[in-house]
C-alpha positions in Angstrom: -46.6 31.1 37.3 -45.3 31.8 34.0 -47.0 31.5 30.3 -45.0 28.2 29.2 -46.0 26.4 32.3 -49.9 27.2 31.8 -49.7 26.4 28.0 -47.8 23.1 28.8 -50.3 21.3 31.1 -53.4 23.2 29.4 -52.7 21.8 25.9 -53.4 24.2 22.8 -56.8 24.9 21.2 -59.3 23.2 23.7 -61.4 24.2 26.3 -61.6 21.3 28.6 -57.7 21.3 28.7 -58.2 25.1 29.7 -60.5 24.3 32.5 -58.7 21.4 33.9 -55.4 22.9 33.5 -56.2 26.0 35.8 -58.1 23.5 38.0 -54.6 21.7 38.8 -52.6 24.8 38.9 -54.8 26.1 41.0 -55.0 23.4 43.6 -50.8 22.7 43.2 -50.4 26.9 43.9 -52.7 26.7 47.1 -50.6 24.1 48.5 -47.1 25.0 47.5 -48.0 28.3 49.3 -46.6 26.8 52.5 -43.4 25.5 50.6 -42.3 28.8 48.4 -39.1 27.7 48.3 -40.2 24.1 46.0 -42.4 25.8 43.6 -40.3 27.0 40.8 -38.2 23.5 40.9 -41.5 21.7 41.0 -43.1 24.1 37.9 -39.9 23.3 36.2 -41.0 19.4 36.5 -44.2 19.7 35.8 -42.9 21.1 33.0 -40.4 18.7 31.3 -42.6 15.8 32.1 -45.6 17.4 30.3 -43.6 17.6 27.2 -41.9 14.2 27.6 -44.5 11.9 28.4 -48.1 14.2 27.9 -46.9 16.6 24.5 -50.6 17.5 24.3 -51.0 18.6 28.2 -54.0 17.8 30.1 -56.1 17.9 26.9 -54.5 15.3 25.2 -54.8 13.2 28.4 -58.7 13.7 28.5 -58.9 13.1 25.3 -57.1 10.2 25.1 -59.0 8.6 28.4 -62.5 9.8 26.8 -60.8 7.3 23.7 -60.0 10.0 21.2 -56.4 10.4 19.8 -55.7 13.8 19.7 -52.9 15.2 16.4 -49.8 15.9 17.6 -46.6 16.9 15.3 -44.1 14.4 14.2 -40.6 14.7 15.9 -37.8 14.7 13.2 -35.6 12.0 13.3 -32.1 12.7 12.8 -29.8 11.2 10.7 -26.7 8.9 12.0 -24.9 9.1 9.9 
């Protein structure tokens, strides 16, 4: 399990996101042990739809259900034109 993956779904700077995040990845490495062949595709999900849809991993989604907004950085907008 690689660095990016575990910084993704943790979230940066928070404990709880630490604690749940090794909790899931955990649980998702015990049971892709019987299907090897899925894991990296699956990690590379897990992946792009932390950063699309949860950009501040498992602790911005605790913190957000516990009704806290957590910071998260401004994407640039481009310019048309």
């Amino acid at each position: 399990m690689s660095t990016l993956l575990r910084l993704v779904v943790n979230g940066l700077d928070s404990t709880l996101g630490s604690i749940a995040g090794a909790i899931f990845l955990t649980l998702l490495g015990q049971v892709l042990q019987a299907q090897p062949h899925l894991a990296d595709a699956l990690y590379g999900a897990i992946v792009m739809v932390f950063l699309l849809f949860l950009p501040g991993g498992l602790a911005g989604l605790l913190a957000y259900a516990r009704g806290h907004r957590m910071a998260v950085a401004p994407v640039a907008e481009g310019s048309n034109g």
